[in-house]
PAVO-886141 format. One record per residue (C-alpha): x, y, z; residue number from 1; chain; residue in one letter. Coordinates in nm, 4 decimals. Last residue first. Example, Ala and Ser with C-alpha at 12.3 -4.5 7.8 and 13.67 -1.06 7.14 Angstrom:
2
+----------+----------+----------+-----+--------+---------+
|        X |        Y |        Z | num | cadena | residuo |
+----------+----------+----------+-----+--------+---------+
|   1.3670 |  -0.1060 |   0.7140 |   2 |      A |       s |
|   1.2300 |  -0.4500 |   0.7800 |   1 |      A |       a |
+----------+----------+----------+-----+--------+---------+
// end
This chain:
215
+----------+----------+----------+-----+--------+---------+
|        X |        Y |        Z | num | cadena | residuo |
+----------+----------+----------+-----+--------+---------+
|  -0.9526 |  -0.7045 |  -0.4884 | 215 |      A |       x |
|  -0.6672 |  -0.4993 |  -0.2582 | 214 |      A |       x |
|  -0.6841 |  -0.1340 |  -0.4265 | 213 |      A |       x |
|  -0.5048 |  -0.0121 |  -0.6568 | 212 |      A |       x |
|  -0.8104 |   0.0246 |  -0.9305 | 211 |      A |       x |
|  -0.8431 |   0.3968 |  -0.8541 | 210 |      A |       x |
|  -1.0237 |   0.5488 |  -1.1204 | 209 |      A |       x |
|  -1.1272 |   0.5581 |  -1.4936 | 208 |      A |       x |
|  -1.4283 |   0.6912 |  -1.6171 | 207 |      A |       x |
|  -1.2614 |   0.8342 |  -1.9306 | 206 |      A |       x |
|  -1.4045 |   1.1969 |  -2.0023 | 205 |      A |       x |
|  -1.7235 |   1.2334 |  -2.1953 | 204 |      A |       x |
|  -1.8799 |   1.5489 |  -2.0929 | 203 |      A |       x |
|  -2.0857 |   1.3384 |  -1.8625 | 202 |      A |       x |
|  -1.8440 |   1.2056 |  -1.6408 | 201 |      A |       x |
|  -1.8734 |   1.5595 |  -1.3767 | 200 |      A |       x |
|  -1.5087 |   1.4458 |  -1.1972 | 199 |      A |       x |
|  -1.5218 |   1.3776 |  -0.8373 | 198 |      A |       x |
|  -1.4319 |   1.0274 |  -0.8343 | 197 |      A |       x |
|  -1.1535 |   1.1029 |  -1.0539 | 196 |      A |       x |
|  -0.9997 |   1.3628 |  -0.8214 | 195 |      A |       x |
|  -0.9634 |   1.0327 |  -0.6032 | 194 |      A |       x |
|  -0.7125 |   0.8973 |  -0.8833 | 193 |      A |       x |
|  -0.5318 |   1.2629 |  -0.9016 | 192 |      A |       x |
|  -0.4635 |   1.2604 |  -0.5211 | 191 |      A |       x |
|  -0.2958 |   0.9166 |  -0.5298 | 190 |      A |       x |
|  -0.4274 |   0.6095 |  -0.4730 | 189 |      A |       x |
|  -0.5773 |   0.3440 |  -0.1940 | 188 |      A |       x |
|  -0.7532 |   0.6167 |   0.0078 | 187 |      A |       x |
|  -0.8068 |   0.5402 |   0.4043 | 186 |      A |       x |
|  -0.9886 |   0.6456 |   0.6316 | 185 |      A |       x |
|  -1.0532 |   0.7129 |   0.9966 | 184 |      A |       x |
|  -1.3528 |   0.7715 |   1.2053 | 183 |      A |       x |
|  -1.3387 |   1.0902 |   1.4571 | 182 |      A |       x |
|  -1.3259 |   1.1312 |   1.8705 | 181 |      A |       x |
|  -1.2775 |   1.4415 |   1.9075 | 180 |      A |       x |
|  -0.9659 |   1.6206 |   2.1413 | 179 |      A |       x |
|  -0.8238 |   1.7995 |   1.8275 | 178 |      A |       x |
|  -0.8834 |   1.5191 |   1.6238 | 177 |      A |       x |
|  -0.8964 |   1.1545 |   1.7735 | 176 |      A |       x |
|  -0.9235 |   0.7973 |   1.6041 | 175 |      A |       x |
|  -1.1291 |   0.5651 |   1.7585 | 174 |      A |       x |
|  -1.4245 |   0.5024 |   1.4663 | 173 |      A |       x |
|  -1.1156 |   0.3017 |   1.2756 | 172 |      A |       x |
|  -1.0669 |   0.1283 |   0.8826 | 171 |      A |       x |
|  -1.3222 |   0.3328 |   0.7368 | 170 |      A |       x |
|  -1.1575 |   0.2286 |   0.4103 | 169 |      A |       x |
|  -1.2540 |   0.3852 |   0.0691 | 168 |      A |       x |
|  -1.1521 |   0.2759 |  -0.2720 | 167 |      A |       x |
|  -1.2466 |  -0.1125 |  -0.2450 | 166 |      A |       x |
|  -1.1839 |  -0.3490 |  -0.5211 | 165 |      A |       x |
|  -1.4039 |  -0.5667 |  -0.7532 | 164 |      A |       x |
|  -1.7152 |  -0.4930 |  -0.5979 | 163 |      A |       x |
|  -1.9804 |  -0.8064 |  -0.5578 | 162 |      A |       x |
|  -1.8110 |  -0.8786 |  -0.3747 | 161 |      A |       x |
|  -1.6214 |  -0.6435 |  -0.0765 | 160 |      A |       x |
|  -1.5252 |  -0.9999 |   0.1617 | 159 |      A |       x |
|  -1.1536 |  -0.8582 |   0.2114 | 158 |      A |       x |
|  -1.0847 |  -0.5476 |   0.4423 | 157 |      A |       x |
|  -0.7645 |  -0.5205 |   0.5438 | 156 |      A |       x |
|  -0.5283 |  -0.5517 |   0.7957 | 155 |      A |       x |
|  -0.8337 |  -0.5977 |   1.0604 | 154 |      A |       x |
|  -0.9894 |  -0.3737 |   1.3641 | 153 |      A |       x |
|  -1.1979 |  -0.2192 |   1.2142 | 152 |      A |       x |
|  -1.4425 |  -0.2702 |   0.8713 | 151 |      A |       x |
|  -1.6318 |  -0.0296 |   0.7234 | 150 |      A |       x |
|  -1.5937 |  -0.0308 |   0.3089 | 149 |      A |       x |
|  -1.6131 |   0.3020 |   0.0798 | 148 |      A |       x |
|  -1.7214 |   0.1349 |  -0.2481 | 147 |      A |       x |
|  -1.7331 |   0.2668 |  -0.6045 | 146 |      A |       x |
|  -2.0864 |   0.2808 |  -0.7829 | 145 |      A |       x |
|  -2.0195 |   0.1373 |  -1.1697 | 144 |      A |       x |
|  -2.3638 |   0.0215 |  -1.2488 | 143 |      A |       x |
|  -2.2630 |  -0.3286 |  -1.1812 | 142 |      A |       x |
|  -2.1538 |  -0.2369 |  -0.7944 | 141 |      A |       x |
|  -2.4652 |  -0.0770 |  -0.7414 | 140 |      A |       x |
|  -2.6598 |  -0.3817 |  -0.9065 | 139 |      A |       x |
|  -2.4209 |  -0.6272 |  -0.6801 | 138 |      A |       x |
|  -2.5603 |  -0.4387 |  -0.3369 | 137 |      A |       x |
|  -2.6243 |  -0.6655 |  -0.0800 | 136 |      A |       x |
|  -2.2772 |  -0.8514 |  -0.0950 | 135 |      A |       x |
|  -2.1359 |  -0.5973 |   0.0591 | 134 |      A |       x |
|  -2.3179 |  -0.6045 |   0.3801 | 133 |      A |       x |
|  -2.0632 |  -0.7509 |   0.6083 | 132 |      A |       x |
|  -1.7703 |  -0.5529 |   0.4931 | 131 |      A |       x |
|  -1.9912 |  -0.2516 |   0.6095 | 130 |      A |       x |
|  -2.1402 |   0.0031 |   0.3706 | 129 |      A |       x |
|  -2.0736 |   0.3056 |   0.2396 | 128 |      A |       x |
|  -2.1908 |   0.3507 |  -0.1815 | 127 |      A |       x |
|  -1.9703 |   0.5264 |  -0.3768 | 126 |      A |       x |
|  -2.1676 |   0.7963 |  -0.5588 | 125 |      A |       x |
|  -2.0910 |   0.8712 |  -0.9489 | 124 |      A |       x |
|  -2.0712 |   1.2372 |  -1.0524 | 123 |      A |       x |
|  -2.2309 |   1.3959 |  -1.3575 | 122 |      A |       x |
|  -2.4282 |   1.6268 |  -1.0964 | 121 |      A |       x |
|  -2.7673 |   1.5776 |  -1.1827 | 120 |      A |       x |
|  -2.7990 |   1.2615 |  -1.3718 | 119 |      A |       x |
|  -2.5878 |   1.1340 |  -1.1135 | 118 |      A |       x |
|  -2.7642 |   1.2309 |  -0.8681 | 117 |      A |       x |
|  -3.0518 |   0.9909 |  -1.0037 | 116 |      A |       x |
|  -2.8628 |   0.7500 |  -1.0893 | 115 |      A |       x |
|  -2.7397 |   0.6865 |  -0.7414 | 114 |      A |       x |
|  -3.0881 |   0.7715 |  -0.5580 | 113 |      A |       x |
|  -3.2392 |   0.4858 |  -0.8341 | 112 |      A |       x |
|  -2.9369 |   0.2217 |  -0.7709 | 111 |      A |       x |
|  -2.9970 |   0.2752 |  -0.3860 | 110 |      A |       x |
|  -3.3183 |   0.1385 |  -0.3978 | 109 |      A |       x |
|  -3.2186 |  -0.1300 |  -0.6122 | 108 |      A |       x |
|  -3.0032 |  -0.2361 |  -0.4055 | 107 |      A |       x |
|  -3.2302 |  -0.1931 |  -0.0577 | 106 |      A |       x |
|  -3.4653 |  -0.4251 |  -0.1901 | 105 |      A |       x |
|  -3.5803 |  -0.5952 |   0.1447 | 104 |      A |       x |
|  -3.5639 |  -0.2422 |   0.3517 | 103 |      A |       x |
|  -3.3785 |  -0.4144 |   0.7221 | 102 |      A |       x |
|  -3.0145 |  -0.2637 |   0.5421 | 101 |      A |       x |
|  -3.1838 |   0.0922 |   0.6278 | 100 |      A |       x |
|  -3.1832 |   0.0428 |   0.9911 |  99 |      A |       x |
|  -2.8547 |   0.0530 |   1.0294 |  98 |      A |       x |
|  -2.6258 |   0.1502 |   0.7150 |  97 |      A |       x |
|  -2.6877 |   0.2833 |   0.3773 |  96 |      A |       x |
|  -2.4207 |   0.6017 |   0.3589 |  95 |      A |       x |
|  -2.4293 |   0.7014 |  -0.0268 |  94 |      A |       x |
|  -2.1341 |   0.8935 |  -0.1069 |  93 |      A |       x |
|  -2.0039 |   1.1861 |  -0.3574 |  92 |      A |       x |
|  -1.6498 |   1.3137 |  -0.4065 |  91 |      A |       x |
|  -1.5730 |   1.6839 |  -0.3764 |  90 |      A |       x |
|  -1.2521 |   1.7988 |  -0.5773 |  89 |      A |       x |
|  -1.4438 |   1.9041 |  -0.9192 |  88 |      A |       x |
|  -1.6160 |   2.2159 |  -0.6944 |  87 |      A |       x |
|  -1.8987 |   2.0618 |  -0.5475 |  86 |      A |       x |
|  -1.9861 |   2.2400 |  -0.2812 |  85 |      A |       x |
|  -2.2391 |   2.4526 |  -0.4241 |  84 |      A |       x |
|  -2.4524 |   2.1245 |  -0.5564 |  83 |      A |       x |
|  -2.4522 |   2.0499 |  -0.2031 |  82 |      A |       x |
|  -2.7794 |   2.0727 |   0.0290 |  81 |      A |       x |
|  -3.0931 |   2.1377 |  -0.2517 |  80 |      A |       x |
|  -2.8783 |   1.8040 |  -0.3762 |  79 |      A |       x |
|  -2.9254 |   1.6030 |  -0.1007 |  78 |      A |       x |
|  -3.2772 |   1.6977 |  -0.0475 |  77 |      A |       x |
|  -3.3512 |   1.5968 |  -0.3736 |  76 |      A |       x |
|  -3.1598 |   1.2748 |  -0.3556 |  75 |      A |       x |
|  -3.3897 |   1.1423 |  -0.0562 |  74 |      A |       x |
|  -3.7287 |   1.2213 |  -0.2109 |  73 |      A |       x |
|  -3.6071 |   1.0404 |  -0.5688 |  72 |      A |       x |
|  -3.4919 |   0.7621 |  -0.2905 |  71 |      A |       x |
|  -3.8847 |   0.7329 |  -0.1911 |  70 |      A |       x |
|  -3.8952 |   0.7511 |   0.1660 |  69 |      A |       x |
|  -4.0526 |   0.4987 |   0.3528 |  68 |      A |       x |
|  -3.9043 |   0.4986 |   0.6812 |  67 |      A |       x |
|  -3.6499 |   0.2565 |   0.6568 |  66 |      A |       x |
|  -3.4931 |   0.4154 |   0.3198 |  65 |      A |       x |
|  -3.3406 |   0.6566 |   0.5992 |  64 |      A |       x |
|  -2.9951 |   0.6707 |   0.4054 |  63 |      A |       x |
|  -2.7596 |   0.9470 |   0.5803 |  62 |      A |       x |
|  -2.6071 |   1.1224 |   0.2735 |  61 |      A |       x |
|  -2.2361 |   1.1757 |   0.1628 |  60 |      A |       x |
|  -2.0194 |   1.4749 |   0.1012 |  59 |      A |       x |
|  -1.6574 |   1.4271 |  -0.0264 |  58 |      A |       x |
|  -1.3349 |   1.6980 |   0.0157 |  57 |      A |       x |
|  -0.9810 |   1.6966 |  -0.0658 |  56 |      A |       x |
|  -0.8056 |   1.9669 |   0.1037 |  55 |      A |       x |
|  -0.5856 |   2.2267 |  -0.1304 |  54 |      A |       x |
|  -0.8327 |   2.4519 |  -0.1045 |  53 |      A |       x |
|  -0.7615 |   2.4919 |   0.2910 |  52 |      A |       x |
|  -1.0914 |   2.3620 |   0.4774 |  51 |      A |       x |
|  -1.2325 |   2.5285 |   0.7640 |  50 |      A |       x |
|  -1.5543 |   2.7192 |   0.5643 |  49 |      A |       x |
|  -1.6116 |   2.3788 |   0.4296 |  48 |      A |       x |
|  -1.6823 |   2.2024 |   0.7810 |  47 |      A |       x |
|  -1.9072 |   2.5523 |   0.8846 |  46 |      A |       x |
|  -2.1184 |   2.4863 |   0.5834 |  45 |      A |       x |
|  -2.2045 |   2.1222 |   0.6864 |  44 |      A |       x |
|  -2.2625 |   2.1597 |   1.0375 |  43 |      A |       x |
|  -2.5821 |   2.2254 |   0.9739 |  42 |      A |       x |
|  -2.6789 |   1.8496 |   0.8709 |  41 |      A |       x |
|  -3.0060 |   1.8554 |   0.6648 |  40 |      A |       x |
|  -3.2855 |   1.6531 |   0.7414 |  39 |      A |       x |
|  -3.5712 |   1.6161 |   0.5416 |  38 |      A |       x |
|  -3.5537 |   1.3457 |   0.2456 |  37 |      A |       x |
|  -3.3439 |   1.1070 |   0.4642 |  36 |      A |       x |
|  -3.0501 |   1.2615 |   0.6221 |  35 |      A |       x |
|  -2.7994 |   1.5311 |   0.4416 |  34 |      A |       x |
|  -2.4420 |   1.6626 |   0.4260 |  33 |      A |       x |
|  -2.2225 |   1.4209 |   0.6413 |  32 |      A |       x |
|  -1.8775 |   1.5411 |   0.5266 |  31 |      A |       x |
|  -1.5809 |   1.3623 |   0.4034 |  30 |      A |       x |
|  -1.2377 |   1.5270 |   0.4291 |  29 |      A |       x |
|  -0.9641 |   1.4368 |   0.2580 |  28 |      A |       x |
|  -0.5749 |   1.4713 |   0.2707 |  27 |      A |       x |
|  -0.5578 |   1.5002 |   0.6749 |  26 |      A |       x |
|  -0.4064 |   1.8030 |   0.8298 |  25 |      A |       x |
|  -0.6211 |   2.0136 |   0.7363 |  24 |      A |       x |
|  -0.9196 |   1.8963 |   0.9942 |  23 |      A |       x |
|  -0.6497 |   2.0963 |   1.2070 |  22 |      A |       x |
|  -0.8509 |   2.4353 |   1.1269 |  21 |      A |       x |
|  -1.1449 |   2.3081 |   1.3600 |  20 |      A |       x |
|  -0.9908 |   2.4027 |   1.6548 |  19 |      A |       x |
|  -1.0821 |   2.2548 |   1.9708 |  18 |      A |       x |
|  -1.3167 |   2.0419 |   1.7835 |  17 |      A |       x |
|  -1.7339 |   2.0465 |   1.9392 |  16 |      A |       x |
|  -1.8315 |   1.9772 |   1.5218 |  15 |      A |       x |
|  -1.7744 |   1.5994 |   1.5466 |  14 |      A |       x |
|  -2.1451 |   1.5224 |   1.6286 |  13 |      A |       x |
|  -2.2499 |   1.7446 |   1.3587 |  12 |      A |       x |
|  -2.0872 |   1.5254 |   1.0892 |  11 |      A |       x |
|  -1.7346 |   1.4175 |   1.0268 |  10 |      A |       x |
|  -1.5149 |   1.1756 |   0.7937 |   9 |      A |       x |
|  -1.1514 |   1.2092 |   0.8257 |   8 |      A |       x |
|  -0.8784 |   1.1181 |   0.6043 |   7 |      A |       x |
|  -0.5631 |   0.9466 |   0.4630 |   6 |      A |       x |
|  -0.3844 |   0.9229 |   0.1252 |   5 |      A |       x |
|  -0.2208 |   0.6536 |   0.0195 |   4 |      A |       x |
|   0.0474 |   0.4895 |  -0.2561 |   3 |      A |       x |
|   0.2678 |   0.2538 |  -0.0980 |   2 |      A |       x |
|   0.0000 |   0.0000 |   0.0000 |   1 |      A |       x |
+----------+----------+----------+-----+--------+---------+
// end
């Protein structure tokens, strides 16, 4: 794993940091930006107010398929939330965890959000999940979605079919910035392969990314 880069993901719960600034010191930051078709996470604006230019950024949504929201309702709110932040350095992520993974079609579910922003915003989501639920989401994975994989406490993550490789690792929930308690990630690539995953692919570019890491 010689080529890396390393970073935080935060929402409102992070936002008490004794300085915010040192967010910086990580290559990416990924940013909870919106919850089921609703909520929208405050903290949001005050996370990209913090960050040098030079800071890799992604934005995700909280998946609440649980409660009967459409994913068309969902992806709305999402993008009423970011289409100002993203700036061709701001990857995009679908965060289906919890209670969602109890919705029976939960693939196909979030195939439609993915499209869907997509269409709007020429960028692909990953989709977040857990090693463990991987294998729940082969249409995602056939429709080109990259994955951002949970799993602590091992060397690496390794059940990720139907995916072919992982880009994302939430490899610790323990790690701390300025006195908070933040998850940890890692990037298999360099800074121009994640750039890829926050490219607009409609104008015809190659979709090519990251394909470093462990299959």
């Amino acid at each position: 794993m010689s080529r890396c880069l390393y970073g935080i993901d935060v929402s409102h719960h992070n936002k008490n940091m004794a300085d915010m600034h040192d967010i910086n010191a990580y290559d990416f930051v990924i940013m909870k930006a919106t919850e089921g078709k609703s909520y929208r996470d405050r903290s949001l604006p005050v996370w990209l107010a913090h960050l040098n230019d030079s800071t890799l950024k992604g934005v995700y949504h909280f998946c609440r398929a649980d409660l009967g929201n459409s994913p068309i309702e969902e992806a709305l709110n999402f993008l009423g939330m970011v289409e100002y932040a993203l700036d061709g350095q701001t990857l995009i992520a679908l965060d289906i965890e919890d209670k969602a993974l109890k919705v029976k079609n939960i693939d196909e579910w979030a195939l439609v959000w993915c499209e869907y922003v997509y269409n709007h915003t020429g960028i692909k989501p990953l989709i977040y999940c857990s090693e463990s639920e991987c294998k729940r989401f082969k249409k995602c994975a056939e429709w080109g979605c990259g994955l951002w994989v949970a799993k602590w406490g091992v060397k690496k993550p390794e059940k990720i079919k139907p995916f072919p490789f992982w880009a994302i690792w939430q490899y610790s929930s323990n790690h701390i910035v300025s006195c908070v308690r933040c998850d940890v990630n890692m990037f298999i690539g360099t800074r121009k392969q994640y750039l890829k995953y926050c490219e607009d692919m409609r104008n015809g570019k190659s979709e090519d990314t990251n394909d470093s890491g462990d299959k």
